[in-house]
N, C-alpha and C positions, 0 to 999 in steps of 0.2 A: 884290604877288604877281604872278606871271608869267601871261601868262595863251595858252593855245592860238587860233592863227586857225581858223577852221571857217567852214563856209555860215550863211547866216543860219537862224535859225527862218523856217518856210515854212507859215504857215496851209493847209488844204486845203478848208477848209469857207466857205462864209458864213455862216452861223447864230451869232447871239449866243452868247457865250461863259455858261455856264450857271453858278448860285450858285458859288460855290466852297466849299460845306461840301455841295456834289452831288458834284462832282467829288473831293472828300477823301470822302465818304463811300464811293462804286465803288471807290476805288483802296485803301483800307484794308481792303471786303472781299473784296475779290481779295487781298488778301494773307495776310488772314486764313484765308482756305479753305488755299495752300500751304504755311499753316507748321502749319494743324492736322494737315494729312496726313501728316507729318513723324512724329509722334506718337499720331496717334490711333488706328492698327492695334494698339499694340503689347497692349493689352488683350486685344484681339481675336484674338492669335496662336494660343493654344491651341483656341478655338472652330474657327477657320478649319483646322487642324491633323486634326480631329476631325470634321468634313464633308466636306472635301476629299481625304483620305487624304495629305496632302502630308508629304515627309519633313521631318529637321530641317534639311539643307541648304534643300531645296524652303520652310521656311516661314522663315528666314533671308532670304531672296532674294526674298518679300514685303514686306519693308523697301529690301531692297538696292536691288531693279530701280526702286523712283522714286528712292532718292536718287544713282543713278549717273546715269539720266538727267537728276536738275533737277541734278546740279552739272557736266553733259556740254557741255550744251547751250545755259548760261544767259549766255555771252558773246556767242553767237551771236545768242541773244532778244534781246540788249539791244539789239546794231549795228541786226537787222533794222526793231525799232522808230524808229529814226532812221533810217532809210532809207524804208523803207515805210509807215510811220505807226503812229504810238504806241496809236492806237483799234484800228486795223487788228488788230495786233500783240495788245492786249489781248482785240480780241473772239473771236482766231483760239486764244491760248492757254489762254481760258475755256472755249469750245466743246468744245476737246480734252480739258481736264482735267474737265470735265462727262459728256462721252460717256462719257471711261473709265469716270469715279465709276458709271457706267450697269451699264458693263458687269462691272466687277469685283464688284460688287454682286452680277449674276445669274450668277454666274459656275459652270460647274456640274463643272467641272473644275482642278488645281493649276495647267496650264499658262495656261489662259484669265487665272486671277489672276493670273499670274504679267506676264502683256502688258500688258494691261487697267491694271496698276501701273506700267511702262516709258512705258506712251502717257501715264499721268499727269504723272508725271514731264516728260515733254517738254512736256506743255503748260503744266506748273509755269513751267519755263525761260524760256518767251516770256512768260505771264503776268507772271513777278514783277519784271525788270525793268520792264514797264509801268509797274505801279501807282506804283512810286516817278518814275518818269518825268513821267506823266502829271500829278501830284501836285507836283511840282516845277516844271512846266511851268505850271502855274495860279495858283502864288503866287508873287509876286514875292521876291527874296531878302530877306530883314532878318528882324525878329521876327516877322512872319506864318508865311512859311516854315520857320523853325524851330519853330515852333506847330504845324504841318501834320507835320512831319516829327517829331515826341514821339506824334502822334495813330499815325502808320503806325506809327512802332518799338512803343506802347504794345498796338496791337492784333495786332502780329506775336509780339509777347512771347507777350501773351493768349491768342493762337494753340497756342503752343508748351506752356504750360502750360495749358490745359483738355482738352489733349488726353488724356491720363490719365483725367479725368474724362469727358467727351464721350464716350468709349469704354468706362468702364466702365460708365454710365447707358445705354447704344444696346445693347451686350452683354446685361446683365442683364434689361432691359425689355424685348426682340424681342431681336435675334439679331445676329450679325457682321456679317451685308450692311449693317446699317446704317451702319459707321462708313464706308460707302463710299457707300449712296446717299441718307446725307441731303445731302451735295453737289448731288444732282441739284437740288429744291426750287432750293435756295440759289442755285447757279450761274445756274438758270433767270433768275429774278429779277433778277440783278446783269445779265445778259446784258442783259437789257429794258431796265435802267435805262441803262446804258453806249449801247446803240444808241439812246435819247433826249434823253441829255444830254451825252453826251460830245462834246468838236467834237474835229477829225481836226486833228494837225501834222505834220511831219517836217522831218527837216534836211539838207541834202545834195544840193538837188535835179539827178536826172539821174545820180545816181552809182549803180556797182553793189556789191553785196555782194563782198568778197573770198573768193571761191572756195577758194584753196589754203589760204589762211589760217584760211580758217571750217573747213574739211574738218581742219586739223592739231588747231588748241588743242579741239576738240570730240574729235577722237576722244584727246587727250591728257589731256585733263581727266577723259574716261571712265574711260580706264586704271590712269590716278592710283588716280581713287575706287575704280575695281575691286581696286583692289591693297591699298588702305587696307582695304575691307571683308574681303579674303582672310586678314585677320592674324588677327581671330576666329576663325577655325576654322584657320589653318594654322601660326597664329604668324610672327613675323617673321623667321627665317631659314628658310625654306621656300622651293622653288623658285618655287612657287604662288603666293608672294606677291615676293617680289623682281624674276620677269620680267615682269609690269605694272607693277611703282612705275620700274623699267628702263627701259621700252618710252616710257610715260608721259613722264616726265624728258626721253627723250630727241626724243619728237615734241615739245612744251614748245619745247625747245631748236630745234627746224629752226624750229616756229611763229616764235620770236622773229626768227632771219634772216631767213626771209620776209619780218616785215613790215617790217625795217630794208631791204629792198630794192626791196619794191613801192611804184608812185606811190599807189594810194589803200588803204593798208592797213586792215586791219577793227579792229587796235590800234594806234593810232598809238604809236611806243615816245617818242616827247615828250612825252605824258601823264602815264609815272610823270617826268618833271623838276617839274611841281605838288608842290611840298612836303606840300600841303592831302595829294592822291589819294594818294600812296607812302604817309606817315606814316601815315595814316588807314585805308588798308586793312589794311598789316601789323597795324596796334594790333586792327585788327577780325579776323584772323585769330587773333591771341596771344588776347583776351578769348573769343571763341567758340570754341576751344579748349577753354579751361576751364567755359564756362558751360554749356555746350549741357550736358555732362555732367553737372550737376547734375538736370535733372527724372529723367534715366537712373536714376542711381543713389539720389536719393531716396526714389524709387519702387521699388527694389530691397531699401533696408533698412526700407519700410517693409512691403514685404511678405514678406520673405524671411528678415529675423530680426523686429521685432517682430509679426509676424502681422497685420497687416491684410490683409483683403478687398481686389482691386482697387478697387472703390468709395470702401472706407474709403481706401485711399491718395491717390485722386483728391482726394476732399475735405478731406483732410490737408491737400495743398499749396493750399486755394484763397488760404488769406493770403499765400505766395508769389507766385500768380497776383496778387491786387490792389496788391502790393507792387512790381510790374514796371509794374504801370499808372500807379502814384504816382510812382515814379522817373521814365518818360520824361514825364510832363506838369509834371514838377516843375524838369525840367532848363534848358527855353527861358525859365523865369523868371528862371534861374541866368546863362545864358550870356552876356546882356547886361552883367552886371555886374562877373563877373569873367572870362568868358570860355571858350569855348568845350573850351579844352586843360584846362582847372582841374577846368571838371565833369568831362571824360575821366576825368582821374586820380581825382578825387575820389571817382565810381562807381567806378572798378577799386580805390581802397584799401574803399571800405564793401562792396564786395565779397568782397574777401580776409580781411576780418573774421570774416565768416559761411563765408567757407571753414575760415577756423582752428579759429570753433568747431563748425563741423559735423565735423572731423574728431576732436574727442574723446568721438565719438559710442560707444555701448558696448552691450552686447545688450540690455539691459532699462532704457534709454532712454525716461525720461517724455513726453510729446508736445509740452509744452512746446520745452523746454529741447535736445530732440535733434530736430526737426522745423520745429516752428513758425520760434521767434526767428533762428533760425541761416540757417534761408530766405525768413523776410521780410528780412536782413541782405544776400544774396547777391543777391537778386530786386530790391530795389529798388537796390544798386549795379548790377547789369547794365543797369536803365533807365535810371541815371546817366549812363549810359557810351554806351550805343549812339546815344540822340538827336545829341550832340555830334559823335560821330563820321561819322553816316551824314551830318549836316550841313558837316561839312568835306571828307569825300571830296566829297560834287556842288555844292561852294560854286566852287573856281577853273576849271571846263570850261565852255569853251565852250557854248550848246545845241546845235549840231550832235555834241556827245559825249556829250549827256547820257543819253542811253539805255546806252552802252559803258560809261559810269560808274557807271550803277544797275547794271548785269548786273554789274559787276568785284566792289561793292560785296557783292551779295547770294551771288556766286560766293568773294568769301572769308572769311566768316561760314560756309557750306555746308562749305566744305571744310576751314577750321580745326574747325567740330564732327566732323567725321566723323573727322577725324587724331585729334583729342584723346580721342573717345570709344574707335578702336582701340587707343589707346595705353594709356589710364587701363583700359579692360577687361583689357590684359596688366599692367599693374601690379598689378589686385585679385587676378587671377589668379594669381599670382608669389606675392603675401605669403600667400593662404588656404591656396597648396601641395596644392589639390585638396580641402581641408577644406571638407562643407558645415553646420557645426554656424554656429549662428549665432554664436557668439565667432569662430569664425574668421571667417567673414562681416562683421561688424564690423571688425573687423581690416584686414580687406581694400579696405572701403569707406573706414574713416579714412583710410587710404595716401592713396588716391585723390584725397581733399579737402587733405591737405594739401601734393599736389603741384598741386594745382588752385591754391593760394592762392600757391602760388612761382610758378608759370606769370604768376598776373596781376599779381605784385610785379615781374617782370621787365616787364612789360606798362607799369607803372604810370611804368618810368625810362627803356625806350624812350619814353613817349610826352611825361615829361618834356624828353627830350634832343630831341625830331625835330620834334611836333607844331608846329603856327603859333602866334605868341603871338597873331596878332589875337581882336577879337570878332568872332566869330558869331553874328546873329540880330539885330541892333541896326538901329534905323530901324522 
């Protein structure tokens, strides 16, 4: 495999390098806190709605403004931490996404939350590439590494699915601020541990940030996602939404000349020539596409046609949620032996299973049978799937790119969910035809699942035809 020249890794610290199940433990829950946040408002929407007086746009854009910032910003977070230091980077994205959690919490106004969610967001961006960085950076490659990296996918899964729950147990018991300042606690804590065990690296040394470069795909990636988000309320031939996915596409496009023309560009474009990084992102955009949509919508027909309580929904999905943890710690036992590309696939088809049967889902749907099996089927192939992958995207860079590799990584998971989940909401939209009886609701949500389950068959022969045949994780 080919591999990029870059500067050396560049210690910064003298201090003993501290356990490495210290260091996987900070880095898994910094990651955990940004994928819960993803998620864990969405309980909370109505409450926040009903204090705040915020309209439906206004409580829409509670969701929006983090995730336009963490998918704005997060290529930027990554370079920065290979320039400036990966601790650095991790303590300065922690901080911010801590403050926020402070402030959106007290917030006593719509627009306050509405910022207060923006700043999170960005400190999401810098945070998450760290954590995989830093994480990667303290184990060495072979099966440790890939062990390490099941633990982050397992806890980032985790993340995504407790959030339903987390939010409806914070709602219910005390109130909405909670789903924002039990971060504070949390953050505090990781913050302490990080500034005593974490030792400082970077790569690059002497080099600067690319200025024109950083300013382009940041405000191009914004636009993207603002334009993705605008399909929900304006649909996709609307001015509203066309001139950002426009605008978007087209700074995208100047970004890439930039960097084919600057000496120290922030994306070196020889990167995507790694087979590992190209195949492995796209495969992680096509999968996160379809997956991310699933807590969305199973939490929609569980509370929308078969009548559960937000709570009750939460705790519906928990054998989803342990099913996601089973797949990624199940996968680096996998990958030694048959290989890294095998379990890709192998989670994207046990995934499409559970998209097939989730989508002959019907109004009066047992909990079994339309709940349960169908998403411990989907949750434990997405754990199949993302271990391997996030292990081949940061398997052939350099370390002077490893931070740009985490940011690209966790930037095209972000942004495959957000496309898939605009897209799959105008498809449920399309079939219910504005019907809200729960058969048509059904209806609408099967569609869903079973273009979810094509999405990752087409998933499953790109990663056939492209992925590396080597092992990953061996040694």
């Amino acid at each position: 495999m080919p591999t990029l020249r870059a500067a050396a890794e560049i210690p910064v610290s003298g201090r003993s390098a501290p356990p490495t199940w210290v260091v996987v433990a900070l880095a898994c829950a910094g990651q955990f806190l940004v994928v819960l946040d993803v998620s864990v408002v969405n309980t909370a929407l109505p409450s926040m709605r009903a204090d705040l007086g915020l309209s439906a746009p206004g409580l829409q854009w509670v969701v929006n403004a983090y995730t336009i910032a963490f998918a704005g910003f997060m290529l930027l977070g990554g370079r920065a931490g290979d320039l400036y230091g990966r601790k650095r980077m991790f303590l300065i994205g922690l901080a911010l996404f801590t403050l926020a959690s402070l402030a959106g919490g007290l917030a006593q106004e719509g627009w306050q939350l509405l910022a207060a969610r923006a700043v999170q967001g960005l400190g999401a961006a810098v945070l998450a590439p760290s954590t995989l960085t830093i994480l990667t950076s303290a184990v060495p490659e072979g099966a440790a590494r890939a062990r390490a990296i099941a633990t982050w996918t397992a806890v980032g899964g985790g993340g995504g699915a407790a959030g339903g729950l987390v939010g409806g147990v914070l709602v219910d018991g005390l109130s909405w601020r909670w789903v924002l300042l039990i971060n504070v606690p949390i953050g505090a804590v990781v913050l302490a541990g990080a500034l005593l065990w974490l030792v400082e690296s970077r790569a690059g040394g002497g080099r600067r940030i690319d200025l024109p470069g950083a300013l382009l795909v940041t405000a191009g990636l914004a636009t993207l996602a603002y334009g993705i988000v605008q399909t929900e309320a304006e649909g996709w031939t609307s001015a509203a939404t066309l001139v950002p996915l426009a605008a978007g596409a087209a700074l995208i496009g100047l970004f890439l000349l930039v960097e084919a023309r600057t000496k120290a560009p922030l994306m070196p474009l020889k990167l995507f020539r790694l087979r590992s990084v190209s195949s492995a992102n796209v495969a992680m955009f096509l999968c996160g596409s379809a997956m991310f949509c699933m807590w969305f919508f199973m939490t929609l027909y569980a509370q929308n046609v078969l009548g559960y309580s937000p709570l009750d929904a939460g705790l519906a999905l928990v054998p989803s949620s342990l099913a996601v943890i089973l797949g990624s710690k199940v996968a680096p036992r996998l990958m030694p032996v048959v290989g890294a590309r095998n379990v890709a696939v192998l989670g994207a088809l046990v995934a499409a299973a559970g998209f097939g049967w989730q989508s002959t889902m019907t109004a009066d749907g047992a909990y079994l049978t339309a709940i349960m099996f169908p998403g411990i089927l989907m949750m434990l192939g997405a754990g199949l799937s993302a271990t391997p992958l996030a292990a081949l995207a940061t398997s052939g860079a350099e370390p002077g790119e490893a931070g740009l590799v985490s940011g690209l990584i966790n930037t095209s998971r972000t942004m495959g969910g957000s496309l898939g989940l605009s897209v799959m909401a105008t498809i449920a939209a399309a079939r219910t035809g504005g019907g809200r009886s729960p058969e048509a609701l059904a209806e609408g949500y099967a569609l869903v699942f079973r273009t979810g389950g094509g999405v990752l068959l087409v998933g499953v022969v790109l990663m056939l035809v492209w992925l590396p045949r080597g092992v990953v994780g061996r040694g």
